[in-house]
N, C-alpha and C positions, 0 to 999 in steps of 0.2 A: 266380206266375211274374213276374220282372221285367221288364219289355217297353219296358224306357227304350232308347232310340236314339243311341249319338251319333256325328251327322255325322262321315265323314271328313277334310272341312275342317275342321272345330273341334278334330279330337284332332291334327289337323297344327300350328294355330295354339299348341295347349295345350304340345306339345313343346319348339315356338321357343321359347318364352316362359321355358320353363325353361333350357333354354339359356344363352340372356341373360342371365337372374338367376344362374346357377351362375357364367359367365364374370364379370361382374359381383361377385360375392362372394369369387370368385379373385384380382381386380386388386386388390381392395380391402385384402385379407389381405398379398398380395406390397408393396404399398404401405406401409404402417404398417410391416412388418419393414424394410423398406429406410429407413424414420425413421428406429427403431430404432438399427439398424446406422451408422446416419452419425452420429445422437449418438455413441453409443459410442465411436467410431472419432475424432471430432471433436479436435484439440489441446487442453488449456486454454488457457484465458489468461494470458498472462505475466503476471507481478507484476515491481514496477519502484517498488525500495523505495529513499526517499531519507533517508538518518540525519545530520542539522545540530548537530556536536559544537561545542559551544559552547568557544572557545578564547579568551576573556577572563580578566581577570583577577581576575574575581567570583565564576569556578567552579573549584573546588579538586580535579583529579583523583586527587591524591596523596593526598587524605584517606581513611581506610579504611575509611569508609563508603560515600563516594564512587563507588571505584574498586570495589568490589563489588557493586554496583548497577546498575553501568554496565556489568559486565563479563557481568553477569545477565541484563541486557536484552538487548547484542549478540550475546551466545551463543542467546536463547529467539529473536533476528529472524533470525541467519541458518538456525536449523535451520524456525522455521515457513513463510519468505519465498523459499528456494531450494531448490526440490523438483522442476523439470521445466525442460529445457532452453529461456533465451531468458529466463529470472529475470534481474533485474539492481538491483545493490546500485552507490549510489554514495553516496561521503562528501562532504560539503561542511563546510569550517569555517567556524562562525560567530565573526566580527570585524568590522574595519572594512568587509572587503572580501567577503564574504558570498559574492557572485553568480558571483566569480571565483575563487572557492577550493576548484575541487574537487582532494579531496587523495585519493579510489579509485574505481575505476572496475571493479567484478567482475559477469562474466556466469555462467549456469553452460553448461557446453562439454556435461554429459555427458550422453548420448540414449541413450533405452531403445531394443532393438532391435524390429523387427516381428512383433508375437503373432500376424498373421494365417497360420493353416493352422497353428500351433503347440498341440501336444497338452500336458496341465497339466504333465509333465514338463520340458518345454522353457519353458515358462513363468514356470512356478517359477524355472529356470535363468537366463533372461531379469531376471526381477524382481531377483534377489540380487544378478548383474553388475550393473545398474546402481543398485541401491542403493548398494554398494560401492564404485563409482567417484563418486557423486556424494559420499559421507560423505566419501572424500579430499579434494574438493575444497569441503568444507566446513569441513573443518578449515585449509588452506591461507588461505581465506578471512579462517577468526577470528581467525588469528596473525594478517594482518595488521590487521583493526580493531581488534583490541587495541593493536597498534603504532601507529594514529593517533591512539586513546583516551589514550594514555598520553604523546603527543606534544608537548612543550612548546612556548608560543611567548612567546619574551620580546621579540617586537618592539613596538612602536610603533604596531599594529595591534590590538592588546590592551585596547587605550584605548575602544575604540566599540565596541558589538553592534549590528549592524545585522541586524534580523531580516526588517522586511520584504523586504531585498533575497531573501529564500529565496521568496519568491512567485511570481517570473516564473520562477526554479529546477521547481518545482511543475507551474506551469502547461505547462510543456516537454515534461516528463515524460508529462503524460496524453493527449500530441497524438496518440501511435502506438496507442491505445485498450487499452496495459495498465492493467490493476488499479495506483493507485498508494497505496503507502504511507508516512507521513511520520515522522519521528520525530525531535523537537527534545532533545536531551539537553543543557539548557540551565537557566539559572533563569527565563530569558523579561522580564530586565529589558532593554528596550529603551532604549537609550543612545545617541544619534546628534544632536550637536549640530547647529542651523541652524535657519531658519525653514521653520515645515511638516511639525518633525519633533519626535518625540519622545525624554525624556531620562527615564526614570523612576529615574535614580539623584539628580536632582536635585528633579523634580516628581512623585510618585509619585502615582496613585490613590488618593484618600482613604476613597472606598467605593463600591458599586459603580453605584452613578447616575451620576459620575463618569466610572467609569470605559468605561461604555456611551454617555456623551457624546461622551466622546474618540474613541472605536471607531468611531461614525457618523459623525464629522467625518471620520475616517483615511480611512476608504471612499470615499468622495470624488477620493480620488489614486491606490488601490489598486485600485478596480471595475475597470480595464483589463485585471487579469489576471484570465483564466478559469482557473479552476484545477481545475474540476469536480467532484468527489465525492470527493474522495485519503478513507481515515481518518489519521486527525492521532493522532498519539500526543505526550504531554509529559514523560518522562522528568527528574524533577527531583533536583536536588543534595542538597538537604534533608531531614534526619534527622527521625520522628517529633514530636520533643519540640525541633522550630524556633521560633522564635517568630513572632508576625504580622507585628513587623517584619522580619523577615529574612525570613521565606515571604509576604509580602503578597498574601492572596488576588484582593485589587480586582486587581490586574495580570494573574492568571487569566482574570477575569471579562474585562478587556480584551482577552483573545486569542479566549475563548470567545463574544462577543459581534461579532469582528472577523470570525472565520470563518465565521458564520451569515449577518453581511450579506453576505461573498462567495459565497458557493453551500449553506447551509444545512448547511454544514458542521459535526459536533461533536467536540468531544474530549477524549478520554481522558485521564487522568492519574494517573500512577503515582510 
């Protein structure tokens, strides 16, 4: 026969003790769901995509290579880049006046409704409206970047590419802590007479030692702007079967070697 004893204080204390731990393993479960739930629930982050159309008279829009290229790429950024209200695409031309030429300024307006307490029926319903309205408003969009891709400029302003003035552009942009994205559709030959400044239609990179000299010295006057982590994309004019003098790669290397000294930035080239 078993003749173990146990006190009544001790199964009183044994009780609490469970208690505790059950209340204890309840907070801890409602805790973690309530994470859950607020990720879930959380906004994304806007994207705040800047496209710098090169409007010199180096880059030929009308050529039909070109302009299929170009029209390739601004159709694949507006549909990857404008997906959730508070996206924001703006144009800048690249010229003499870079920093001052913005030529679009597009948000997207359209906001999904609120899933919460919505059964998959309503949901569903939810998702298609605003897919729908946002696809309008995508297409609205592209008419017009293709209207400033297509845009001529025969003034006087045609004469210069001034690219770093797109820096402090850049740097603007990432103040409000969206995702930003950049995209030069350019050749990237930097042209901007004076001292301090570079001309590479006159002085080109000869290779890329060179052209990583110049880059280190440029930083120097460029370090002031933070421009943070954007991804850089290069969207070029240039057919396959270009040559090295017309696609000079050292001037590549110049940009790729410019953005790493500014925030270890890389980039892309298409």
């Amino acid at each position: 026969m078993d003749r173990t004893v146990t006190h009544p204080i001790f199964k009183t204390y044994l009780l609490h003790w469970k208690y505790i731990l059950f209340f204890g393993f309840f907070m801890l479960l409602a805790s973690c769901g309530g994470e859950k739930e607020t990720a879930a629930t959380a906004p994304p982050v806007t994207v705040h995509t800047l496209v710098f159309l090169d409007k010199t008279q180096s880059v030929n829009v009308n050529k039909g290579y070109v302009n299929e290229k170009y029209r390739q790429a601004l159709t694949d950024i507006v549909e990857n880049n404008m997906k959730n209200k508070g996206d924001k695409l703006e144009v800048y031309f690249i010229h003499e006046n870079t920093s001052k030429a913005r030529a679009l300024s597009l948000t997207v307006r359209s906001e999904k409704d609120n899933l919460e307490g919505a059964n998959a029926t309503d949901r569903e319903g939810i998702e298609t409206a605003f897919q729908l309205a946002l696809q309008r408003e995508k297409g609205i969009y592209l008419k017009q970047l293709l209207t400033k891709m297509n845009q001529q400029n025969t003034g006087a302003s045609n004469q210069s590419t001034d690219i770093w003035a797109s820096l402090p552009v850049i740097a603007k942009a990432g103040e409000d802590g969206s995702e930003v994205k950049v995209y030069y559709f350019s050749d990237m030959v930097e042209s901007v007479k004076g001292s301090g400044r570079r001309d590479f239609h006159i002085k080109p990179p000869v290779d890329d030692n060179q052209a990583e000299a110049a880059a280190k010295e440029d930083i120097k006057q460029l370090a002031k702007y933070t421009i943070g982590s954007p991804q850089v994309t290069i969207v070029s004019p240039f057919e396959p079967t270009a040559s090295v003098k017309e696609n000079n790669p050292h001037v590549t290397h110049y940009w790729q070697t410019l953005f790493q000294e500014l925030g270890g930035v890389s980039i892309e080239e298409l």
